[in-house]
Each structure stands twice: as C-alpha cells, then as structure tokens.
N, C-alpha and C positions, 0 to 999 in steps of 0.2 A: 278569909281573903288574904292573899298573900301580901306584906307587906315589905316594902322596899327600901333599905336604907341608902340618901344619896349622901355622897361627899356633900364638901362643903361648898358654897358657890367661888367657882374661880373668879368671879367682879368683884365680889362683895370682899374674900379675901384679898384682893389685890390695894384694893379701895381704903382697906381697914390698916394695912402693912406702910401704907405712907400717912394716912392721918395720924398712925399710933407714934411715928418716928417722930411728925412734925409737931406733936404736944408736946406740951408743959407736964410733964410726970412720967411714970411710969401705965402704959396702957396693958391691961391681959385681952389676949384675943379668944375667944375660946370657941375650939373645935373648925380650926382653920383648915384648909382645904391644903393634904401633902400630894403634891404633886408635882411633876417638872418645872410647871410654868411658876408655882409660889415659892416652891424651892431656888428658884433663880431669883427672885425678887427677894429672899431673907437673903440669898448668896450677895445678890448686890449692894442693898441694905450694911451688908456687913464690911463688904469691902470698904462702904462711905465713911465706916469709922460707927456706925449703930451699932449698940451691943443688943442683943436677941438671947433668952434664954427660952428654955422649952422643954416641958412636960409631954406625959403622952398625949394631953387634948389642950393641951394651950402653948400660947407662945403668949412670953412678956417682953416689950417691945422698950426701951427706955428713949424717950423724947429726946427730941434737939430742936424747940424752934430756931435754933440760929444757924441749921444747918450742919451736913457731915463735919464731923470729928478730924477728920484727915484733911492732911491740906492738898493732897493731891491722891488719885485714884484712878485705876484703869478697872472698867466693869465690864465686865460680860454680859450679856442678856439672855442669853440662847436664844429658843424662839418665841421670848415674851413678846405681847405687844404690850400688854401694861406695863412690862416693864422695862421696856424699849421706850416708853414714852411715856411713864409717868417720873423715873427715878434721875432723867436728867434738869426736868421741870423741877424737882426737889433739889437737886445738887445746886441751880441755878440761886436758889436762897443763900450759900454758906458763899466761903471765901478759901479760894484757891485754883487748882487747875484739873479737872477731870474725864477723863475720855472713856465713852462707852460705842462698845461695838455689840453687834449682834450674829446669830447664825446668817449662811447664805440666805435662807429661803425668809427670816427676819430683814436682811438687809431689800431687798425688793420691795417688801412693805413702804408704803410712805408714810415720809414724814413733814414737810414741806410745810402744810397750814401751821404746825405746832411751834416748828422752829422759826416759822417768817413771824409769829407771833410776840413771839421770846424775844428776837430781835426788836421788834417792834419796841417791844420794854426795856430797852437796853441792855439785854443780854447778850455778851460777848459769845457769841456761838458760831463755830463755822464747822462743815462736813470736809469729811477728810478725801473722798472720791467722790460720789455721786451727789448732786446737789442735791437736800432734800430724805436723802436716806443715810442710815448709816453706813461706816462709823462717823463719828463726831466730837466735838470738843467743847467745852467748854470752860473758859477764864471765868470761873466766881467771882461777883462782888456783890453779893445781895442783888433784890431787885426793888424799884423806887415805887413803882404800881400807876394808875393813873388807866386811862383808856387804851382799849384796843380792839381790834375787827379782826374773825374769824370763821374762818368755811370749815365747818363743821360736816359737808354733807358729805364726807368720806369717811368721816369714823366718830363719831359720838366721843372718844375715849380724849382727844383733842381737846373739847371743852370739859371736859371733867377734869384734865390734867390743872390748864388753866382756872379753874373752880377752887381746887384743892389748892393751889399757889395762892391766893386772893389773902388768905390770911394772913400768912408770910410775909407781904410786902409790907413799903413803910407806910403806904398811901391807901391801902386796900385798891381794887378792881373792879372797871364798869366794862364787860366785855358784851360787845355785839356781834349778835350770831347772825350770818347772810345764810346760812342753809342749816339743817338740821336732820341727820339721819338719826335711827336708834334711840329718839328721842325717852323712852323708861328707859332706859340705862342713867339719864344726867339724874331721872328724880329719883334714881338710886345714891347717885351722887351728894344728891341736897339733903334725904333724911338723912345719909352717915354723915353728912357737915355736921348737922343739925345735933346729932349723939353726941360728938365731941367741943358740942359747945358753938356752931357758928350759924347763924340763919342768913341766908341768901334772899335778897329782893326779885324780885323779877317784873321788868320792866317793858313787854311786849317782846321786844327780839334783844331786848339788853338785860345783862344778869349782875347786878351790884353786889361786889362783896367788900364786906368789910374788914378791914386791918386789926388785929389784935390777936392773933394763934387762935391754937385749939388748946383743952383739955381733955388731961390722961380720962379712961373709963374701962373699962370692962364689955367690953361687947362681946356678944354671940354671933355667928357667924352660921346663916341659916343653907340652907342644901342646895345645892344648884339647879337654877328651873331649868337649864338649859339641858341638862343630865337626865331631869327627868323625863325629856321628853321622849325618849329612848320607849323607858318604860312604858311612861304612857299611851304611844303608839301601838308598841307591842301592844298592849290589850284590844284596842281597838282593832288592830289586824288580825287579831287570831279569835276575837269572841271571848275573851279572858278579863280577868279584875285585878286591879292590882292599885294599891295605895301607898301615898309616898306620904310619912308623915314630918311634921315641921315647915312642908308647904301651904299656905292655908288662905285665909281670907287677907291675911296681915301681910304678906309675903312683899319685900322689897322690891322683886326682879319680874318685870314686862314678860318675859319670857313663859311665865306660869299661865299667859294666855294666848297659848298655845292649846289651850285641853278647850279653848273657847272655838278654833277649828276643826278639832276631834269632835266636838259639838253638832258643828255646824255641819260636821257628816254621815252625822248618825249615832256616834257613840252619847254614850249616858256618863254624864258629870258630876259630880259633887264635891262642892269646896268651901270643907266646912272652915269652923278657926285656925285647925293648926292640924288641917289634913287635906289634902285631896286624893279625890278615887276618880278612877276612870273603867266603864264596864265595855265591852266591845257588843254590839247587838246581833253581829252574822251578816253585816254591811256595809260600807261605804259608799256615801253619795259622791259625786263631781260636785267640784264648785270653783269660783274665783274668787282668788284671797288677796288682799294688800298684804304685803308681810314685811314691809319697811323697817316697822317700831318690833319688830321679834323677827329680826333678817338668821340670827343662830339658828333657828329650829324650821328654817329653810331646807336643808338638806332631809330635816327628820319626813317632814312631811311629802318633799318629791320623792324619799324612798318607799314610800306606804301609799303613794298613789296611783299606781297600777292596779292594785288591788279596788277601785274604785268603781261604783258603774258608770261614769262618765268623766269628759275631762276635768284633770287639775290645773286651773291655770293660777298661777302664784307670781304675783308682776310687783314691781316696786319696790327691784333685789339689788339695784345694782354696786350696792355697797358690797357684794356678798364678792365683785368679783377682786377682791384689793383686801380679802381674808389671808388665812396660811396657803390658800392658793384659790383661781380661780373658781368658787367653789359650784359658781350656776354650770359654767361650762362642763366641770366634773362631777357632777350629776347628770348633765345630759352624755355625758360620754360613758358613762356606767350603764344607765338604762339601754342607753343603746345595744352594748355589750350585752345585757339580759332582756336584747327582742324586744324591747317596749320602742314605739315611737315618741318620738319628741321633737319639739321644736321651740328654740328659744330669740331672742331679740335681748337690747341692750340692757334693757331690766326687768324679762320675764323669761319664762320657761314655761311650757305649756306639756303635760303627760297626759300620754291617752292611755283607753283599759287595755289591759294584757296579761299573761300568765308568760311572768319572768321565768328564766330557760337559765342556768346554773353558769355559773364563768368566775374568773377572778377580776375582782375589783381594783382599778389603779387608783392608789389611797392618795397621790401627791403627798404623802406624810402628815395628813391633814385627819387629824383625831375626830372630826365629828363627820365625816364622807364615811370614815370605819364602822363608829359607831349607827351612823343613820342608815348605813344597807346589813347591819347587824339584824334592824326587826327588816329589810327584806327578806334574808335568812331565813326567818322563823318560818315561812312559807314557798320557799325557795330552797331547801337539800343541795349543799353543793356549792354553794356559792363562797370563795375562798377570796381572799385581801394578801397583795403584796409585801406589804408592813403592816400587819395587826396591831404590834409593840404600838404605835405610836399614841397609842391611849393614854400612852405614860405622859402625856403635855396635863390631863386634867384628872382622867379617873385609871391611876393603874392597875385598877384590880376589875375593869370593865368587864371585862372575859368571862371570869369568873364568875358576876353578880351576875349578868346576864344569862351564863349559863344554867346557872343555879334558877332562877325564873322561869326558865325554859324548859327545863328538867322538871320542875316541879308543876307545870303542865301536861305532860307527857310530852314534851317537844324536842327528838335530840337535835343539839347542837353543836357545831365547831367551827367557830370561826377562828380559833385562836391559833 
C-alpha cells in the first residue's frame, strides 16, 4: 500500500511556535512544519527579539514569559493568519512599541473580534487604515487579565489567540464565547495548553484560564490532517489505497475527520493508533454534510464531488468565505469552468454529478483551491492552475508528492 508522508501540521506548528516563546525554558519543537506560512511566524518570532535555533527536524525556541526582547519592532506577516493574529496578541504581554503589517490579500482578512478584544483588556492597540485589519500597532505594557466577550464565529484562531494570552497576564482570563466556528481547532488549542503545563476550565460558553506561564518541553509536532485530505480523497476518487501514518486514533486535528465523509460515501476507512488508510471502492455516494467544525477540507471534498452519483450538498461554510479568499465562491466558480453544475447560498454550496471537461483553474493564490482540484485532476487530463507555486504557504513540495502518488498508480499527472 502506498504510503504517504505529510508535513507537519500548519495549526499545530503555529500553536507550538508561540507557546514555545511564551515559556519558561528553553522548548525543542520537533519535525515542525517548513513552510511560507511557519517560516513567517519564526521570521516574526525573531524579529520580537526571540532567539530560534534549528536543526534539520527541530527547532529550539528560547522562552520570554515577559514578552519580546526588543523594545520595539516592525513585523511582517506575509499571508499568515496565525501569524497575523496570534504574534501581536503575544507582543501585547511585553513593553514597548510594535507594528505589524501583513500581505494585501492578509490585510482584507479580518481582524476586528480579536483586536476589539485586546482593547477590551486594555491593550493600547489602534489600526493604522482600515479599522479592524491590518496594519496595526501596538503600545506594550503587559496585560492585567480579568473578563472579556468574544465572536468567535469568524474564525476559531480568535479564541485560541486569546487562550494562549491567559497565561501571560497578571490576573489570568474568564472569556465568553457568543459564537463559535471550527470548534476542534480550540481543543487543539487546550491539549497543547495542557503540554506546556496549563489546563483550561470550561465553563459552558466561558473558558477560564489561569495566570502563571507555561513550561519549556519537547513536543512533536504531528502531520497535517488538513494535507492529508488531498491524499485521502485521491484514493477514494480513483479506487486506490493510500495511508498516511502519524495520523491516528490519538490525532490532535478535527480535520482527520474528514475520512468520516469519505465514509460516509462509500469509501473504506481505517484508523488505527498511529495510522490511517483510506481504500476507494469504484464509488461515490451523494450526501449532505455540515462541515462547519472541518470548514479546511471544504474545498477537498466540493473538488471530488462530481465524481459522485448524487448531489453534494455541504452547508454550514460560511466561515470558509473570510479564508485566503472567498473559498465557497471559488469553488463554485472552478466547477463551473469544468461543466459541473452548482449552486450556492450564504453558507452552502450544493454539486451535482458530472464528468469535468479540462480548463484552468483560478487559484486566488489560495493553496488549498490548488491542491483540492489537484485529486480533480487525477480524473480530469488537462486541467491546469494559474499559480500552482502557491503551495509554498503550507506544503512546497505538494507537486511533487502528489505526483509521485499518482505515478505510482499509473496516473500521469501535471499540475505543476
């Protein structure tokens, strides 16, 4: 059976690269995820005054619970969003003056809940043009802690940012969430709290943390479910096998149940400890999915639903349209372009069966529209992307892997 090696998860490394800063020690991360998006976040990291050392599978992080090293700093983001919103919520513990911007297609992201948040806690924070997005600034002077109210229902990464501060303050954090999207992503959030030493209450719709840091540790940093969905689908689309191992029963990320839909249309699953396989049967059912709490692996599954005997309807996205780009609308504008019907509303999208007809895909520079009409592809001859490169945000060697999986089916491929 062909086996799949995925990077590393881009959450889990993002998640890891600010806990490791804000402990008490020195932390090793091992087998972190190099890519555009974590490479901006060490880049930023570093600019704060964090020193970072780095082997070929680790990186060692050296703590600051009292915050960046420098007293002032201008950061880049590119087009993190973790890092767009998790490293000023870090900056916001230390003392001095700091300004971070991001790419164009970053600054249109919002930012609004996190920063009205921050304010809330008396964080001197103002945006330098659009309210709400970046660029932005912030005047450090530590944060005091105490209560706050949060909308969440735009982006999970919000209360995780605010999660990850709780320690840091002097008072610890009682925050109340009025909405909630992407909800396995926070309780990715809470077991890495939990690694470096902090447990989280939770209180119905309020999440109590307590004040005291984190401790340094040694963590492993497990393969991206979201990566693997790729894989997975492929199998399922083509009647093929394919196993990713390191993902397993234990697996941190919401995302790995996504092979629970491939299921649910026919493919054969198995997920064992510290593996899962997906077998494709020669089928795909229609079905209606919520995909709210795994909105990432949205695009995987409208790309392989053509291929289906009946409709996909996939509702309860509409976080997906305030991604790297609208990403429900650019799927329905893709399939279109490959002769499928569609039709969407404000947070669903509904595909009917079809045999996609060959065209260029318009990527919006949005790494996972590339990679999710990549298993179109595999069944599809022809079918070319304006910016393929942009793979380089999580997996740069996508092309390649995939090819290499497809080749070794008998499947040529070139999307690259």
């Amino acid at each position: 059976m062909p086996l799949v090696h995925i990077p590393g998860s881009k959450s889990v490394t993002a998640r890891a690269l600010f806990l490791a800063a804000a402990a008490d020690g020195v932390t090793t991360l091992v087998r972190p995820l190099r890519s555009d998006d974590t490479e901006g976040f060490a880049e930023g990291l570093a600019r704060l005054g964090y020193r970072i050392g780095r082997t070929p599978d680790t990186w060692q992080v050296d703590g600051r619970p009292q915050g960046p090293a420098l007293p002032s700093a201008d950061v880049y983001c590119r087009d993190g969003a973790t890092t767009a919103r998790f490293l000023p919520t870090l900056a916001a513990v230390g003392h001095g003056s700091y300004r971070f911007d991001a790419s164009e297609q970053m600054r249109r992201r919002p930012l609004a809940p996190l920063t009205r948040a921050l304010r809330d806690l008396g964080v001197d924070l103002r945006h330098e043009a659009a309210d709400g997005h970046h660029p932005l600034r912030i005047e450090a002077a530590g944060v005091e802690g105490g209560e706050v109210t949060l909308d969440a229902g735009q982006s999970s990464q919000y209360l995780t940012a605010l999660l990850m501060l709780g320690p840091l303050t002097r008072r610890g954090l009682r925050i109340r969430v009025t909405d909630l999207v992407s909800a396995p992503y926070v309780e990715i959030t809470l077991a890495m709290m939990r690694s470096f030493g902090v447990e989280v209450v939770r209180e119905g719709d309020t999440f109590v943390v307590p004040a005291g840091g984190y401790r340094a540790t040694t963590y492993a940093i497990e393969p991206d479910a979201s990566t693997a969905s790729y894989f997975f689908a492929a199998a399922a689309v083509t009647g093929r096998e394919v196993t990713v191992p390191g993902l397993g029963q234990g697996a941190l990320q919401g995302d790995l149940g996504f092979v629970d839909v491939l299921r649910r249309m026919g493919a054969e699953v198995e997920v064992a400890a510290d593996r899962t396989t997906v077998r494709g049967t020669g089928g795909l059912r229609g079905l209606t999915v919520n995909m709210r709490d795994i909105s990432d692996t949205m695009p995987t599954l409208a790309a392989v639903a053509p291929f289906a005997d009946g409709p996909v309807r996939i509702e309860d996205v509409a976080n997906t349209r305030v991604k790297e780009c609208d990403r429900l609308d650019a799927c329905a504008e893709n399939l279109r372009r490959l002769g499928v019907a569609v039709e969407t509303g404000d947070d669903w999208i509904e595909i009917r069966p079809g045999t996609p007809a060959p065209a260029e895909i318009k990527t919006y520079g949005d790494h996972r529209v590339v990679m999710s009409f990549a298993v179109t592809a595999l069944r599809t001859p022809g079918i070319t992307f304006d910016d393929p490169a942009c793979v380089k945000k999580t997996f740069p060697d996508f092309h390649e892997a995939f090819g290499d999986l497809a080749a070794g089916w008998g499947i040529p491929l070139d999307t690259a």
